[in-house]
C-alpha positions as CSV (number, residue, x, y, z in Angstrom):
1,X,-79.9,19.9,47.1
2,X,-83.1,18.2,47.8
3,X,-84.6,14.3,48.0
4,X,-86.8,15.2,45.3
5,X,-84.3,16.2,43.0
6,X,-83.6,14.0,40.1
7,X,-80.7,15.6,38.0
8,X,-76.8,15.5,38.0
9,X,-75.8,18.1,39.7
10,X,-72.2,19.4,38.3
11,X,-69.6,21.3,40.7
12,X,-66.5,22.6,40.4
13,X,-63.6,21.8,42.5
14,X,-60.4,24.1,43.5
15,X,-57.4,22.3,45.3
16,X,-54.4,24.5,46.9
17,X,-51.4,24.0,48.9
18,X,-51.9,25.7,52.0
19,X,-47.8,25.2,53.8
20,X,-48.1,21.2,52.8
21,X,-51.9,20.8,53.7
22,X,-54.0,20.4,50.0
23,X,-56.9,21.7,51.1
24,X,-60.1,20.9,48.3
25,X,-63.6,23.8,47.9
26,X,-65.8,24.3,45.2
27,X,-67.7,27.7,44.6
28,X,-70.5,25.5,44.1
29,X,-71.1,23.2,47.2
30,X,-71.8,25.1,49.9
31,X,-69.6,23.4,53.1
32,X,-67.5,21.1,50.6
33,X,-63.8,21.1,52.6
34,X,-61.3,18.1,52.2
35,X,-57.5,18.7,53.4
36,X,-55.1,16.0,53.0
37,X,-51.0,15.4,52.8
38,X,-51.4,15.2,48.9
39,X,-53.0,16.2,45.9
40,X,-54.5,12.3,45.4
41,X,-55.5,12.0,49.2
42,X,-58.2,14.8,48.8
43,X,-58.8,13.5,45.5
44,X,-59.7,10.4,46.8
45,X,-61.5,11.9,49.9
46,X,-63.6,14.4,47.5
47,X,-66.6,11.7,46.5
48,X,-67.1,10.3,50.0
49,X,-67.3,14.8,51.1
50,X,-70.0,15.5,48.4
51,X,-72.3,11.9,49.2
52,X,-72.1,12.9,52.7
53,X,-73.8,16.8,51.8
54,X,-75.9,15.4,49.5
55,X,-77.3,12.7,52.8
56,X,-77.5,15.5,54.9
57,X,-80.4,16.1,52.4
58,X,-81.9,13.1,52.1
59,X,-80.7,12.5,48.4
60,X,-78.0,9.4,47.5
61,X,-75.6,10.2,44.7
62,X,-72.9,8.9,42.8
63,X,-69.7,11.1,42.2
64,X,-67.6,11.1,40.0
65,X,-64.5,13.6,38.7
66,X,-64.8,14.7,34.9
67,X,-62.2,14.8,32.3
68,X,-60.8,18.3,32.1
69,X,-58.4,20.6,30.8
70,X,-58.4,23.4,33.0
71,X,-56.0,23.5,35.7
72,X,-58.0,26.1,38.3
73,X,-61.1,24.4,38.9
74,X,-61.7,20.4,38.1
75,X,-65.5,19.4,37.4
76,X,-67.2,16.8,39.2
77,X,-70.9,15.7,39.1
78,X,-73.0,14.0,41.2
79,X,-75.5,11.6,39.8
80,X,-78.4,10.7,42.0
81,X,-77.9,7.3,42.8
82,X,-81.6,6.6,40.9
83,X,-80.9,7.2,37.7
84,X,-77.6,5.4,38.2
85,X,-79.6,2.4,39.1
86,X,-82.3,3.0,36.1
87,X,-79.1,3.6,33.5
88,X,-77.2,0.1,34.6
89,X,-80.4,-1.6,34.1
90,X,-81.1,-1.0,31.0
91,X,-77.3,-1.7,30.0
């Protein structure tokens, strides 16, 4: 992840039950951890996780979860918040 970087960036998400605690990784965001009560709270929590790495350096994304049909791992991507801005304009 870098502020020069100008591509979705698509990552894979794994949410467990830890004794009540859903606790959200992926194998693909290094330092990505959300723990809620429920399934939806760290679902919710998840975008707000990955825009805060992606600050840390220096880019601004968008993220959003992807339709899926696999039940081990849910995609998500993260679209630099630049070519969010170019795509609405244009729209």
């Amino acid at each position: 992840m870098t502020a020069t970087r100008l591509k979705a960036k698509t990552f894979r998400v794994h949410i467990e039950d830890r004794n009540g605690l859903f606790v959200a990784t992926s194998p693909d965001l290094k330092g990505m951890l959300v723990v809620g009560r429920s399934v939806e709270a760290v679902t919710t929590a998840i975008p707000k996780e990955v825009e805060d790495l992606f600050a840390a350096c220096g880019s601004k994304v968008i993220v959003s979860e992807v339709e899926n049909d696999n039940n081990e791992f849910t995609p998500w991507v993260a679209v630099p918040a630049e070519i969010a801005r170019r795509v609405l304009e244009t729209v």
